[in-house]
PyMOL Python script that loads the backbone (N, CA, C, O; Angstrom):
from pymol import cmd

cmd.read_pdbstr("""\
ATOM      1  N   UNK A   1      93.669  92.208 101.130  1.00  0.00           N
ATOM      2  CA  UNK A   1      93.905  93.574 100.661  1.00  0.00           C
ATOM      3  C   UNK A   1      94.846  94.284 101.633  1.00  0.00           C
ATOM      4  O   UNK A   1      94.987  94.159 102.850  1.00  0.00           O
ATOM      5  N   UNK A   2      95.419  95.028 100.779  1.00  0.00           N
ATOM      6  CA  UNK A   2      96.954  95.959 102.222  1.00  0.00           C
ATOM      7  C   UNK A   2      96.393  97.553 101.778  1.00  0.00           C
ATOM      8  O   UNK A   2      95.928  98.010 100.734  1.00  0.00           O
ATOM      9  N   UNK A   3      96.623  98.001 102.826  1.00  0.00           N
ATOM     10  CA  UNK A   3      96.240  99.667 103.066  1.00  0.00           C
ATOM     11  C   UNK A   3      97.631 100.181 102.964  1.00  0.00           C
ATOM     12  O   UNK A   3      98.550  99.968 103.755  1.00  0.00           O
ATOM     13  N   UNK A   4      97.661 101.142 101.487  1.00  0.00           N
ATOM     14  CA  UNK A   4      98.396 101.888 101.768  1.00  0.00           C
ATOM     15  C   UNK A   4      98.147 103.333 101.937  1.00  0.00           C
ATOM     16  O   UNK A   4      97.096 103.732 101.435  1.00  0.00           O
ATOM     17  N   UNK A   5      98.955 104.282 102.589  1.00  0.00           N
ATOM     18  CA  UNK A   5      98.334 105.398 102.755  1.00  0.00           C
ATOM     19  C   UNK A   5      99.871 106.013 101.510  1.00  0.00           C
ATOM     20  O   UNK A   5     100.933 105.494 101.166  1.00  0.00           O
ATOM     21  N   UNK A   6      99.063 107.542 101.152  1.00  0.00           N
ATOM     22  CA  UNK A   6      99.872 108.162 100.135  1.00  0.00           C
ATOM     23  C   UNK A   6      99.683 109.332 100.377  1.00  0.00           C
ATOM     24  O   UNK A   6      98.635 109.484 101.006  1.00  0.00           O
ATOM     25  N   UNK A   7     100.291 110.387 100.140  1.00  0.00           N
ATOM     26  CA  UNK A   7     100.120 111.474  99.868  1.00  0.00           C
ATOM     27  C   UNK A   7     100.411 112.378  98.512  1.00  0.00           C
ATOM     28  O   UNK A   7     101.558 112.391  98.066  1.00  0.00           O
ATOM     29  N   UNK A   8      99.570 112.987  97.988  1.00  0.00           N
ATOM     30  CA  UNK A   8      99.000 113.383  96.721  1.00  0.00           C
ATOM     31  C   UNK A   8      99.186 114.487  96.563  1.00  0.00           C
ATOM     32  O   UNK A   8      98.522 115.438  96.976  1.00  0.00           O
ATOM     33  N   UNK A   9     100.556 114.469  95.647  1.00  0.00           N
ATOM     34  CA  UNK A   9     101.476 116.268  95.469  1.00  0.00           C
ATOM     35  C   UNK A   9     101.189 116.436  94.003  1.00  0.00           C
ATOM     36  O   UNK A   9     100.688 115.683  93.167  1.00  0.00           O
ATOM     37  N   UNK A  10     101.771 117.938  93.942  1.00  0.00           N
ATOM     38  CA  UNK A  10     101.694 118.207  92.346  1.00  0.00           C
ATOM     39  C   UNK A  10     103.074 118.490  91.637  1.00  0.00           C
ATOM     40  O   UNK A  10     103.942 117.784  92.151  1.00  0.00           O
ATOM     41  N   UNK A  11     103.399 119.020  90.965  1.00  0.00           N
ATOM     42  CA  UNK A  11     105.032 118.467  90.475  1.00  0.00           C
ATOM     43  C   UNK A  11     105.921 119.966  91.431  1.00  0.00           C
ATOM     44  O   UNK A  11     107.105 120.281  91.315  1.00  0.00           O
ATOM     45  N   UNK A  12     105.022 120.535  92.187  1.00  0.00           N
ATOM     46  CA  UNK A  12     106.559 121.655  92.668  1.00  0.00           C
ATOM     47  C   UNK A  12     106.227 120.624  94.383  1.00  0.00           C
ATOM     48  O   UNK A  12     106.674 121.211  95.369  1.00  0.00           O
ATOM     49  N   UNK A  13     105.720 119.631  94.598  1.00  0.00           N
ATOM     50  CA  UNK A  13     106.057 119.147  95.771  1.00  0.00           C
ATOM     51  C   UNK A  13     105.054 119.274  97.182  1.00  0.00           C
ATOM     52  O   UNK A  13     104.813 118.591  98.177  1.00  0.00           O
ATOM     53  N   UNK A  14     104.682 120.455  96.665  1.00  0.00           N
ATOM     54  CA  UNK A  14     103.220 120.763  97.820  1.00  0.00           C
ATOM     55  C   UNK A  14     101.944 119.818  97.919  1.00  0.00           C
ATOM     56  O   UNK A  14     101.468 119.466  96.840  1.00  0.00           O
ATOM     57  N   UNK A  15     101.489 119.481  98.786  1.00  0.00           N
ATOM     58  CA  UNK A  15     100.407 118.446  99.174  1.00  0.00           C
ATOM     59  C   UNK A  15      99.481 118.666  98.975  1.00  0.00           C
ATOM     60  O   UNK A  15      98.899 119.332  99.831  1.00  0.00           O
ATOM     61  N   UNK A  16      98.555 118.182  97.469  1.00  0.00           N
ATOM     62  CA  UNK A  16      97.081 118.240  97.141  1.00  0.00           C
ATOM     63  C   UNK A  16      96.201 118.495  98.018  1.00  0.00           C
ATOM     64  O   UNK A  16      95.429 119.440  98.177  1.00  0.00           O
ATOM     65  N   UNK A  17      96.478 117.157  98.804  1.00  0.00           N
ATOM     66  CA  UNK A  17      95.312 116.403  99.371  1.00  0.00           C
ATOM     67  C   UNK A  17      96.036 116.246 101.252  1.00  0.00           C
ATOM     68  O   UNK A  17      97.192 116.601 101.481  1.00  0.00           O
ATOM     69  N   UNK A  18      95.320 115.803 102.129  1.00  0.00           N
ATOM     70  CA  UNK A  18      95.744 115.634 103.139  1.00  0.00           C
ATOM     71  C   UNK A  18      95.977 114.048 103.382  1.00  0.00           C
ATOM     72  O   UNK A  18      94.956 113.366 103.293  1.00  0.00           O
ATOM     73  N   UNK A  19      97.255 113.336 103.696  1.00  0.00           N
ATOM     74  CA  UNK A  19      97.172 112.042 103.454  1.00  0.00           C
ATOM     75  C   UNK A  19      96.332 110.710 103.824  1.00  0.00           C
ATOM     76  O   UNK A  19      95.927 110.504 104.968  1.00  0.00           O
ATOM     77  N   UNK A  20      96.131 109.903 102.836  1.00  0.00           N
ATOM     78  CA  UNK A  20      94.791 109.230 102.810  1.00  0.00           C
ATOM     79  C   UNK A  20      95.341 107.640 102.741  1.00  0.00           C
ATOM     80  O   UNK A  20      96.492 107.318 103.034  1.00  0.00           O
ATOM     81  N   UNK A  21      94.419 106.823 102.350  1.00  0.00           N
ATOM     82  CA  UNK A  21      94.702 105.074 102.325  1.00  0.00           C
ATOM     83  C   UNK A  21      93.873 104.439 101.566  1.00  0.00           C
ATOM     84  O   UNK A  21      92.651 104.532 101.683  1.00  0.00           O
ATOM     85  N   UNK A  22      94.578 103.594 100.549  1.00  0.00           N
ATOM     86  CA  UNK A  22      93.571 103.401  99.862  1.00  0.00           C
ATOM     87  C   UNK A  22      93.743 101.817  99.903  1.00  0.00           C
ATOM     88  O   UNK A  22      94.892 101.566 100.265  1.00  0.00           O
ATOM     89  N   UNK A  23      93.109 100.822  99.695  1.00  0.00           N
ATOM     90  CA  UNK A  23      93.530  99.324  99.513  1.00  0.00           C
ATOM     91  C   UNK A  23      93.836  98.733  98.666  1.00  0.00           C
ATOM     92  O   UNK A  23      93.287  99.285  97.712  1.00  0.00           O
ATOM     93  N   UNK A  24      94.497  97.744  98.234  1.00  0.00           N
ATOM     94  CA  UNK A  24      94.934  97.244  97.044  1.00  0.00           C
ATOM     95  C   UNK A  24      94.859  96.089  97.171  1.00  0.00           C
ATOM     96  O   UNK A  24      94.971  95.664  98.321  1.00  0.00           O
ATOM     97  N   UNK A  25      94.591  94.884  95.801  1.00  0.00           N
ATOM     98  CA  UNK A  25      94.486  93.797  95.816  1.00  0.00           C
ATOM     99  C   UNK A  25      95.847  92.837  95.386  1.00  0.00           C
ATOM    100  O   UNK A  25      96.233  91.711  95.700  1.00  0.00           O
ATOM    101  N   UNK A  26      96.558  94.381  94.119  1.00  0.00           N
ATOM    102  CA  UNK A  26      97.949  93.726  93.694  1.00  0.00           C
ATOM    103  C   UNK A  26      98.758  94.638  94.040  1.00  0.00           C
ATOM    104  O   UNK A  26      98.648  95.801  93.654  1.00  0.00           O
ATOM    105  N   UNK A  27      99.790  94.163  94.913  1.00  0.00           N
ATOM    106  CA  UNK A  27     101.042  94.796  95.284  1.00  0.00           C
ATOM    107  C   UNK A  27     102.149  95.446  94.019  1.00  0.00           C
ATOM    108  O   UNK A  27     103.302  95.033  93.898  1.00  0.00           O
ATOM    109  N   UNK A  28     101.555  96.495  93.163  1.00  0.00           N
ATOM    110  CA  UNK A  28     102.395  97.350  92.244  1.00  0.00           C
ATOM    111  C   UNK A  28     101.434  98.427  92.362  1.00  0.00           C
ATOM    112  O   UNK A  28     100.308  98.751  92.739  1.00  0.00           O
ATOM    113  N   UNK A  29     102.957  98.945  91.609  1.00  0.00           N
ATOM    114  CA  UNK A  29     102.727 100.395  91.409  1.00  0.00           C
ATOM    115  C   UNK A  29     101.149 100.616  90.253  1.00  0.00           C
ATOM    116  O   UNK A  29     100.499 101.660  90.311  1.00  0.00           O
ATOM    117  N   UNK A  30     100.863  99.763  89.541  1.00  0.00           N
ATOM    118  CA  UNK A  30     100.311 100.253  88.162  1.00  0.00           C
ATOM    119  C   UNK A  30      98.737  99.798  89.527  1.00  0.00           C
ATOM    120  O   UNK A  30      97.798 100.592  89.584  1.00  0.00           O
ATOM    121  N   UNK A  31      98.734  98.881  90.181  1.00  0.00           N
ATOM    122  CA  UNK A  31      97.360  99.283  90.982  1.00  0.00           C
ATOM    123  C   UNK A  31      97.211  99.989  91.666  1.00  0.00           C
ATOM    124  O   UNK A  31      96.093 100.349  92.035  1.00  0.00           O
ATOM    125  N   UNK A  32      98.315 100.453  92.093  1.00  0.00           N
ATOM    126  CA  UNK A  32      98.153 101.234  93.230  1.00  0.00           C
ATOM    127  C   UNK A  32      98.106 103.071  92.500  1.00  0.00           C
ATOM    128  O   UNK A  32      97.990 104.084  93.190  1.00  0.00           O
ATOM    129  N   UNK A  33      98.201 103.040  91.380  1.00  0.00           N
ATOM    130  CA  UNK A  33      97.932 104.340  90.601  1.00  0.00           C
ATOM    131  C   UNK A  33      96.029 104.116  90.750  1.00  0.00           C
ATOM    132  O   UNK A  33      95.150 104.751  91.333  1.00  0.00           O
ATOM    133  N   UNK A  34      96.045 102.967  89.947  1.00  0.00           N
ATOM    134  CA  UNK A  34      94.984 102.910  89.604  1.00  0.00           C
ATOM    135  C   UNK A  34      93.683 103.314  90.805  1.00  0.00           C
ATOM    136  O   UNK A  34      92.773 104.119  90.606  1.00  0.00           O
ATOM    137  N   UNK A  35      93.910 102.522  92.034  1.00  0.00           N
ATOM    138  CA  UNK A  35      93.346 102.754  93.256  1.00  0.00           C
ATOM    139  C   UNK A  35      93.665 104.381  93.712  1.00  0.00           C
ATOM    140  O   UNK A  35      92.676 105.025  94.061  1.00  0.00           O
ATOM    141  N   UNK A  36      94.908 105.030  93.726  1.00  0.00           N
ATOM    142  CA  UNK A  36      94.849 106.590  94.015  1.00  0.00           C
ATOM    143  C   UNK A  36      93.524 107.482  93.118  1.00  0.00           C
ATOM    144  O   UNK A  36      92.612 108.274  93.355  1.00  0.00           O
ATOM    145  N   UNK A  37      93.958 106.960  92.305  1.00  0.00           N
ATOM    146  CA  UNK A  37      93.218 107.431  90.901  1.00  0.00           C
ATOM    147  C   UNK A  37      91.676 107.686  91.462  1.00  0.00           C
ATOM    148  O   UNK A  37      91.192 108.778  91.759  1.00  0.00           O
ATOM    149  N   UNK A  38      91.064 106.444  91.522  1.00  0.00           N
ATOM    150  CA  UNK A  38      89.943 105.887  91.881  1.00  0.00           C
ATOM    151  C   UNK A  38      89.388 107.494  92.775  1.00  0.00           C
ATOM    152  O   UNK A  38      88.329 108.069  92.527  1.00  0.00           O
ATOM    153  N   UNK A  39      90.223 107.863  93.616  1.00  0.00           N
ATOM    154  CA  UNK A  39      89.568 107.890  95.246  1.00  0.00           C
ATOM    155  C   UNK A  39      90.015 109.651  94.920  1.00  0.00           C
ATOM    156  O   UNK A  39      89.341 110.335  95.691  1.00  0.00           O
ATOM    157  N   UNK A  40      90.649 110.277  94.301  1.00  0.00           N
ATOM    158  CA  UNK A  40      91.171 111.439  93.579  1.00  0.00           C
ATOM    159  C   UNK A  40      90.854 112.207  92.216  1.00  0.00           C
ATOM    160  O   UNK A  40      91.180 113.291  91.731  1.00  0.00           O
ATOM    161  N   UNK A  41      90.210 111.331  91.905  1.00  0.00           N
ATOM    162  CA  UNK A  41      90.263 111.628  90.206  1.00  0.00           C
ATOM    163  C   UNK A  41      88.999 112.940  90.288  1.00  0.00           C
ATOM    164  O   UNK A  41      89.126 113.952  89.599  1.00  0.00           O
ATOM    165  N   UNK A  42      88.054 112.780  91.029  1.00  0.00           N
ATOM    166  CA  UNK A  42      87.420 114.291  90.822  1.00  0.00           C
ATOM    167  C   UNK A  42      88.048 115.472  91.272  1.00  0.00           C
ATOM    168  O   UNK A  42      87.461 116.553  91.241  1.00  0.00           O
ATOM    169  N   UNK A  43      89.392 115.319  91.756  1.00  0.00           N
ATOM    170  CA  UNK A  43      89.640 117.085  92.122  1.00  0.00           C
ATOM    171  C   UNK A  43      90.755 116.943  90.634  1.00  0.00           C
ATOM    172  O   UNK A  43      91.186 118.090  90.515  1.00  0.00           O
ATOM    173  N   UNK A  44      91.212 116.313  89.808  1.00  0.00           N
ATOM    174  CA  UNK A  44      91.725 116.128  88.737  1.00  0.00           C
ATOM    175  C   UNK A  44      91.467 116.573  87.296  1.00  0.00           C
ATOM    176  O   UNK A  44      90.344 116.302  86.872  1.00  0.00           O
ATOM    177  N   UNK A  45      92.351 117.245  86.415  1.00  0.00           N
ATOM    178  CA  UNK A  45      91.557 117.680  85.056  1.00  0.00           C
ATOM    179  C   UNK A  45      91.160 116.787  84.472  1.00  0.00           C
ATOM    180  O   UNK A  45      91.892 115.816  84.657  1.00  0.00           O
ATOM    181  N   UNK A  46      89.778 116.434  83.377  1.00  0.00           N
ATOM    182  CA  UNK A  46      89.741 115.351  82.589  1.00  0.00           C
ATOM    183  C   UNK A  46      90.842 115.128  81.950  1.00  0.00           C
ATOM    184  O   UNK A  46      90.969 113.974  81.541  1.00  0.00           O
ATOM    185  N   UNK A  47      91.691 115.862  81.727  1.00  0.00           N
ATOM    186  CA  UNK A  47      92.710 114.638  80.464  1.00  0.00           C
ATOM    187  C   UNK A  47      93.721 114.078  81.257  1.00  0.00           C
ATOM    188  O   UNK A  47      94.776 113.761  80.707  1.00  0.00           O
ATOM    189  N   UNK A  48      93.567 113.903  82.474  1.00  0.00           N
ATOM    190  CA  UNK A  48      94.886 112.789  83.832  1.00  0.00           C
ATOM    191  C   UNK A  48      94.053 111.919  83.976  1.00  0.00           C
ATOM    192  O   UNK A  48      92.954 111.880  84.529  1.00  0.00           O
ATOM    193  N   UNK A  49      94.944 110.879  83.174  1.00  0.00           N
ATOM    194  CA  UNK A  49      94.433 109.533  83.507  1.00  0.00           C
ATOM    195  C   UNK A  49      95.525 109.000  84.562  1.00  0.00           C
ATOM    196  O   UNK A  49      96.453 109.684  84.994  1.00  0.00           O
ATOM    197  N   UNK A  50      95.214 107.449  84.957  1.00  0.00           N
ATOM    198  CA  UNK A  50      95.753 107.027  86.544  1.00  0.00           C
ATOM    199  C   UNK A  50      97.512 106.887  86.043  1.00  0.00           C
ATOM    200  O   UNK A  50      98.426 107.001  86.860  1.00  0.00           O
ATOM    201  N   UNK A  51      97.709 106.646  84.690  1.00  0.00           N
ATOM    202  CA  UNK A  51      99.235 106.644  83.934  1.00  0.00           C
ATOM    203  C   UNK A  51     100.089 107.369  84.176  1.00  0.00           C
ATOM    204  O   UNK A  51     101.265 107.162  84.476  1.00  0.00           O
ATOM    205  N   UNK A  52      99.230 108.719  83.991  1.00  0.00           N
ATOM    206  CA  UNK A  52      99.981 110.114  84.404  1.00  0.00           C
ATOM    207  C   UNK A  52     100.499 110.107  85.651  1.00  0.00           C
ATOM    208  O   UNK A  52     101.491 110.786  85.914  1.00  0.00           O
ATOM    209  N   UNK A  53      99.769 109.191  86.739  1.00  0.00           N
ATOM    210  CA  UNK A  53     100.763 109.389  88.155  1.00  0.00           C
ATOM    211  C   UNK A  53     102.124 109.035  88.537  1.00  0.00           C
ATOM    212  O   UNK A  53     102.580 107.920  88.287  1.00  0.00           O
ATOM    213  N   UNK A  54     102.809 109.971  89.150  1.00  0.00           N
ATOM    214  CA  UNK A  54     104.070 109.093  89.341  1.00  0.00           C
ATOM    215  C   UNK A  54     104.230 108.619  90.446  1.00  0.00           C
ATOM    216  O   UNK A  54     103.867 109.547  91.169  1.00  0.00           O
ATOM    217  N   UNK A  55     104.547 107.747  91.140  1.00  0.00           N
ATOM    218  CA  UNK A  55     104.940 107.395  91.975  1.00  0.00           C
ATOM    219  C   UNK A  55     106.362 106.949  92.882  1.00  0.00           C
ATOM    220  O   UNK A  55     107.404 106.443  92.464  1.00  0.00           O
ATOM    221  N   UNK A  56     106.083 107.230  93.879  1.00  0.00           N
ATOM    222  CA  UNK A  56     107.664 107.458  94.772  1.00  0.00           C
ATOM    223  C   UNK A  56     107.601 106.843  96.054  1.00  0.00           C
ATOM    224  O   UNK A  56     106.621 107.248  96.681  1.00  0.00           O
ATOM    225  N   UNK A  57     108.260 106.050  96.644  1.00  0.00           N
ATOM    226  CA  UNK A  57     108.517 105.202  97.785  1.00  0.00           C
ATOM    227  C   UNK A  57     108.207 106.079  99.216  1.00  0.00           C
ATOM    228  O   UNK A  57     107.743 105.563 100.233  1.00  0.00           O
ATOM    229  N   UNK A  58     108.579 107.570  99.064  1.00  0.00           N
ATOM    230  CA  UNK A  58     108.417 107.983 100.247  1.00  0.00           C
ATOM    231  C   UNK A  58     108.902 109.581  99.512  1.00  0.00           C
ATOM    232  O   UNK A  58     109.074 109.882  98.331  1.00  0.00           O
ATOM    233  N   UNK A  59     109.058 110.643 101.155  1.00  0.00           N
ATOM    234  CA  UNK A  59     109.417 111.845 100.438  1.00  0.00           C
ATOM    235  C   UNK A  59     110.771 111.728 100.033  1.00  0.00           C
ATOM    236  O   UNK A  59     111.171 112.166  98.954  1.00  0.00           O
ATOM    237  N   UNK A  60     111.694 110.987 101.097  1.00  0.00           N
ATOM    238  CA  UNK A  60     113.531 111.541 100.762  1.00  0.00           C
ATOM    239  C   UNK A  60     113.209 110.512  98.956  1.00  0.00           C
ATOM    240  O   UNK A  60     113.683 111.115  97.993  1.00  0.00           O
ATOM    241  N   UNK A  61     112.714 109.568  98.716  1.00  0.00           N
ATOM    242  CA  UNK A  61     112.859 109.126  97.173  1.00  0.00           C
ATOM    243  C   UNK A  61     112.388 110.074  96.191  1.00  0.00           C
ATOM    244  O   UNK A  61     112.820 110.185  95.043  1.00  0.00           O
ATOM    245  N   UNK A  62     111.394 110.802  96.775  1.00  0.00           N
ATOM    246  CA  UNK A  62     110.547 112.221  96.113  1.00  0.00           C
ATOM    247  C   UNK A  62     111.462 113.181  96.127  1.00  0.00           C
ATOM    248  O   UNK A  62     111.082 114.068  95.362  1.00  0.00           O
ATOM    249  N   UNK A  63     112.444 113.437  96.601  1.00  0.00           N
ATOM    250  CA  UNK A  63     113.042 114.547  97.098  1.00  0.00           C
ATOM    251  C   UNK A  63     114.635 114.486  95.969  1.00  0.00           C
ATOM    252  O   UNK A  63     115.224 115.462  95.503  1.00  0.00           O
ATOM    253  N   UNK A  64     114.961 113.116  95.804  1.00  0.00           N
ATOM    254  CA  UNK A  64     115.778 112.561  94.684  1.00  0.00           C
ATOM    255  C   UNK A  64     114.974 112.500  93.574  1.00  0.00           C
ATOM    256  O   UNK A  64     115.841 112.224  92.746  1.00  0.00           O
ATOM    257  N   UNK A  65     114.356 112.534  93.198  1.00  0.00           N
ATOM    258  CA  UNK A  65     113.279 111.904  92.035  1.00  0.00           C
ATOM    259  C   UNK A  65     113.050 110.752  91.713  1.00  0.00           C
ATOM    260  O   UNK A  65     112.250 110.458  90.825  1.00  0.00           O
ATOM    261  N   UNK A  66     113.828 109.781  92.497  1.00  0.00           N
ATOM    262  CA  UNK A  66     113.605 108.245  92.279  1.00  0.00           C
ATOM    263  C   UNK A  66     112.013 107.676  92.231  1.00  0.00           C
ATOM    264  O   UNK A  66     111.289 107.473  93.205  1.00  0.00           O
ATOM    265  N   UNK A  67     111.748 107.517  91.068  1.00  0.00           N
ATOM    266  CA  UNK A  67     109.944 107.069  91.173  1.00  0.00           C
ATOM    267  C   UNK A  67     110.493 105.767  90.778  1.00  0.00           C
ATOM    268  O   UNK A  67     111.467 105.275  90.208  1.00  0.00           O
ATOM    269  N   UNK A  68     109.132 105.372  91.495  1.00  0.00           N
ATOM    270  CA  UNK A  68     109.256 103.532  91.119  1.00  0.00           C
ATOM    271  C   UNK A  68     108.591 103.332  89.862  1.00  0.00           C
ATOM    272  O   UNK A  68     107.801 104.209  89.513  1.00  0.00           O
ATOM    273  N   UNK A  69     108.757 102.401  89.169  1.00  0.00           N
ATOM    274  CA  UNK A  69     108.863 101.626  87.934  1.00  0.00           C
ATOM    275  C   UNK A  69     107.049 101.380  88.091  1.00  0.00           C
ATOM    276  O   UNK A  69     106.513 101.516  89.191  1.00  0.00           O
ATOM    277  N   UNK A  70     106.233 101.005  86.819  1.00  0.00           N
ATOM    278  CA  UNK A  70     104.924 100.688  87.139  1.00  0.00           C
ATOM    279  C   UNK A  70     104.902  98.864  87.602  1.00  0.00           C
ATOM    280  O   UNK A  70     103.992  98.512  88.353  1.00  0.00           O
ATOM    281  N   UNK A  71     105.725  98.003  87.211  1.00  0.00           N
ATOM    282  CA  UNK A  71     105.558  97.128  87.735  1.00  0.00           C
ATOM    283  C   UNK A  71     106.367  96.395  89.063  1.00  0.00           C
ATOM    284  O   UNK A  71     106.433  95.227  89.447  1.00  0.00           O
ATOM    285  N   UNK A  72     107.090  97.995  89.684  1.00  0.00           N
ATOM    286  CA  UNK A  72     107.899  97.708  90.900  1.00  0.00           C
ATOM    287  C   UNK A  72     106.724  97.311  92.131  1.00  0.00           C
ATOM    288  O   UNK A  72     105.558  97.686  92.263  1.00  0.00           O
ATOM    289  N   UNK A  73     107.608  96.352  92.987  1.00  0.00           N
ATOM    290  CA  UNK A  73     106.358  95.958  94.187  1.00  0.00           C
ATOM    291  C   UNK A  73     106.179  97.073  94.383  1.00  0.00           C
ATOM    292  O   UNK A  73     106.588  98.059  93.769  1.00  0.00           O
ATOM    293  N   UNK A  74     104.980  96.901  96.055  1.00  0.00           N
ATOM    294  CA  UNK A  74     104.730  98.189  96.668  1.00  0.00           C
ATOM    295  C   UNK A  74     105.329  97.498  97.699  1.00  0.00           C
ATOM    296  O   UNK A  74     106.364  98.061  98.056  1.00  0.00           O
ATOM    297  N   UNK A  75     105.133  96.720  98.175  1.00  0.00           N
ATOM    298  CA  UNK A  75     105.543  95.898  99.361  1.00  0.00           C
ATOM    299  C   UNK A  75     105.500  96.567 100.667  1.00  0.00           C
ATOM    300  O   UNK A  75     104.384  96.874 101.086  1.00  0.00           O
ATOM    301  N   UNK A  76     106.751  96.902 101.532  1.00  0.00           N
ATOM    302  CA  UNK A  76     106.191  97.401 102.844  1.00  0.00           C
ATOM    303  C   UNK A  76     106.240  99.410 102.525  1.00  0.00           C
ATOM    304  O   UNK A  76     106.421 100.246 103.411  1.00  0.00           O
ATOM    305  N   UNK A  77     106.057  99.650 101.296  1.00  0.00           N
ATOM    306  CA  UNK A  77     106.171 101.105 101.683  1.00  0.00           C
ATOM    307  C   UNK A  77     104.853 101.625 101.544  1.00  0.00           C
ATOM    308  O   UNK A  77     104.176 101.268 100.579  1.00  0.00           O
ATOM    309  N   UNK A  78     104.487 102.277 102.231  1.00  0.00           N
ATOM    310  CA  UNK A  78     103.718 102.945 102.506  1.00  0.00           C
ATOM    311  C   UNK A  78     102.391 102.771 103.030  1.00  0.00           C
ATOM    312  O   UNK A  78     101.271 103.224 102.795  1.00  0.00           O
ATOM    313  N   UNK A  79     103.334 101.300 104.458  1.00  0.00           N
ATOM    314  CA  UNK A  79     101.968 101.020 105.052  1.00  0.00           C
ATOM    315  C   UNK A  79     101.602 101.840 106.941  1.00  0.00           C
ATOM    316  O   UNK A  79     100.809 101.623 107.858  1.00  0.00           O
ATOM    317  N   UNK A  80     102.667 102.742 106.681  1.00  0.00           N
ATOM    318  CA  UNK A  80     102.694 103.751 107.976  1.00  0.00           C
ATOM    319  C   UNK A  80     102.302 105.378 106.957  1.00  0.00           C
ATOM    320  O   UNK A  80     102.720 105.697 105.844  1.00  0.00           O
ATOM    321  N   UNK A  81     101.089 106.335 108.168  1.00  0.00           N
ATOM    322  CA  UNK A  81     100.890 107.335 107.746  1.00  0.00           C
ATOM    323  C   UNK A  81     102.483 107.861 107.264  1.00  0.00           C
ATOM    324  O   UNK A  81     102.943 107.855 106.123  1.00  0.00           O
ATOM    325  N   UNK A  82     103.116 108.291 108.480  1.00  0.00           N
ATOM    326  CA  UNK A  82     104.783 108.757 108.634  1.00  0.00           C
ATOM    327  C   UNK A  82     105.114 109.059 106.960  1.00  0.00           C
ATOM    328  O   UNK A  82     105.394 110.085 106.340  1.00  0.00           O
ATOM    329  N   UNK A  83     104.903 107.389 106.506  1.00  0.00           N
ATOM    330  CA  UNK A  83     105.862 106.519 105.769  1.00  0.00           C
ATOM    331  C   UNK A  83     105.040 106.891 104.514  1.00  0.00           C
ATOM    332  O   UNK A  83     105.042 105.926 103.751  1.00  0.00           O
ATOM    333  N   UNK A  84     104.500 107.691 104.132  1.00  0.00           N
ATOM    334  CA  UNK A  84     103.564 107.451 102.901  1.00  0.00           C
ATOM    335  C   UNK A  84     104.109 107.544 101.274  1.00  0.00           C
ATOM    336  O   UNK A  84     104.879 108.412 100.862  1.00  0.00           O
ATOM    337  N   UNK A  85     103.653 106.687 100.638  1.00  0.00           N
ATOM    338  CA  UNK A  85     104.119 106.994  99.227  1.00  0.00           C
ATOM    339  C   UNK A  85     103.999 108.303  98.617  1.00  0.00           C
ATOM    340  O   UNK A  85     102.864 108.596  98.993  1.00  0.00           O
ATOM    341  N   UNK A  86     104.317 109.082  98.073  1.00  0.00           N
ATOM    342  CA  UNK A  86     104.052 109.930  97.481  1.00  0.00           C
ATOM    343  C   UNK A  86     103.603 109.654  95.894  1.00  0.00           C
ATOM    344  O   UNK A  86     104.274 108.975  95.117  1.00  0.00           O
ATOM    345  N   UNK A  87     102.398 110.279  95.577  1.00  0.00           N
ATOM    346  CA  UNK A  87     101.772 110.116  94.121  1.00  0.00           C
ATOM    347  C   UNK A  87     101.931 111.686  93.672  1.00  0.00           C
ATOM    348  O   UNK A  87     101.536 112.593  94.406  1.00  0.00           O
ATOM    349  N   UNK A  88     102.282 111.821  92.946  1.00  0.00           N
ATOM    350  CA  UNK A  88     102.757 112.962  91.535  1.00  0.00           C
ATOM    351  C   UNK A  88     101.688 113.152  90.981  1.00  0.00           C
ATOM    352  O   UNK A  88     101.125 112.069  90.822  1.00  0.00           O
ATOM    353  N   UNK A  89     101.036 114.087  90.551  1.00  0.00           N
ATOM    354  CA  UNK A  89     100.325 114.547  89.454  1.00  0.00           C
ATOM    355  C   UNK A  89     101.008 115.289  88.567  1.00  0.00           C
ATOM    356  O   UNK A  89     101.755 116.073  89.151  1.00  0.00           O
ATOM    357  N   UNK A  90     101.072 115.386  87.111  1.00  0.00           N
ATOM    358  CA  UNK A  90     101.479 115.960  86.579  1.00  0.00           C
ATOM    359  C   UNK A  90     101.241 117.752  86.133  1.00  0.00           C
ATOM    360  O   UNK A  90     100.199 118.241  86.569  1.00  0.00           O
ATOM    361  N   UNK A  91     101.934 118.454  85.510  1.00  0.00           N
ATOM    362  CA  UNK A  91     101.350 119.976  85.990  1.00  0.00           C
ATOM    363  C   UNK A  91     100.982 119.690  84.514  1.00  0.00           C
ATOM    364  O   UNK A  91     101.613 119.205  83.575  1.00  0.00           O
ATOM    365  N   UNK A  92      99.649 120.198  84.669  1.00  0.00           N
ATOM    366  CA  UNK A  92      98.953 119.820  83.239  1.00  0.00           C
ATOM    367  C   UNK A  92      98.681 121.175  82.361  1.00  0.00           C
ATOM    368  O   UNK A  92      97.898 121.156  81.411  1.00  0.00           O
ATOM    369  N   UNK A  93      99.285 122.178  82.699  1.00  0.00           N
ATOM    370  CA  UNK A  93      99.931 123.414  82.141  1.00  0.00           C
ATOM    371  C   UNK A  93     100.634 123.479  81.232  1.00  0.00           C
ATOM    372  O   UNK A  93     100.623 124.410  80.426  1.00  0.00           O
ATOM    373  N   UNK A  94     101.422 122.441  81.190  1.00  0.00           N
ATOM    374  CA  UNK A  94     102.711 122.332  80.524  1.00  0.00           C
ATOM    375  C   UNK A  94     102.445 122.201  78.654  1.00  0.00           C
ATOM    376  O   UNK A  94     103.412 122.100  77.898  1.00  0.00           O
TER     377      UNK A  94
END
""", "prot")
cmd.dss("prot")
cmd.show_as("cartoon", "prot")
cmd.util.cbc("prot")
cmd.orient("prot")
């Protein structure tokens, strides 16, 4: 299992959560939603499921909007606090 740590924004960019680590068994994005999900999902509205997350390599990829693909590796990102993935929630306002 690889620890990644993430940090858990909402779509204007500000930090949910204070950054955390969660483990994974498969190196993608679609587990590694799934595992954020897991460890987050109670401060979350019922209708965000782990799909709804987006995910992003780091902040400057967050900062472009470049999100990774659901079946892009995770590989070495976001195995330094520094370095953390960023996970998206969607603004469920909308």
């Amino acid at each position: 299992m690889a620890r990644k740590w993430f940090q858990f924004v909402g779509e204007d960019g500000h930090a949910l959560t204070s950054a955390d680590a969660v483990s994974v068994d498969i190196e993608d994005v679609a587990a590694l939603r799934k595992a954020v999900f897991a460890e987050v999902s109670r401060a979350l509205p019922a209708n965000v499921i782990a799909a709804d997350l987006t995910v992003f390599a780091d902040r400057a990829a967050y900062n472009t909007k470049q999100a990774l693909e659901e079946d892009s590796p995770i590989g070495s990102f976001g195995g330094l606090k520094k370095d953390a993935l960023i996970v998206q929630v969607p603004d469920v306002n909308d």
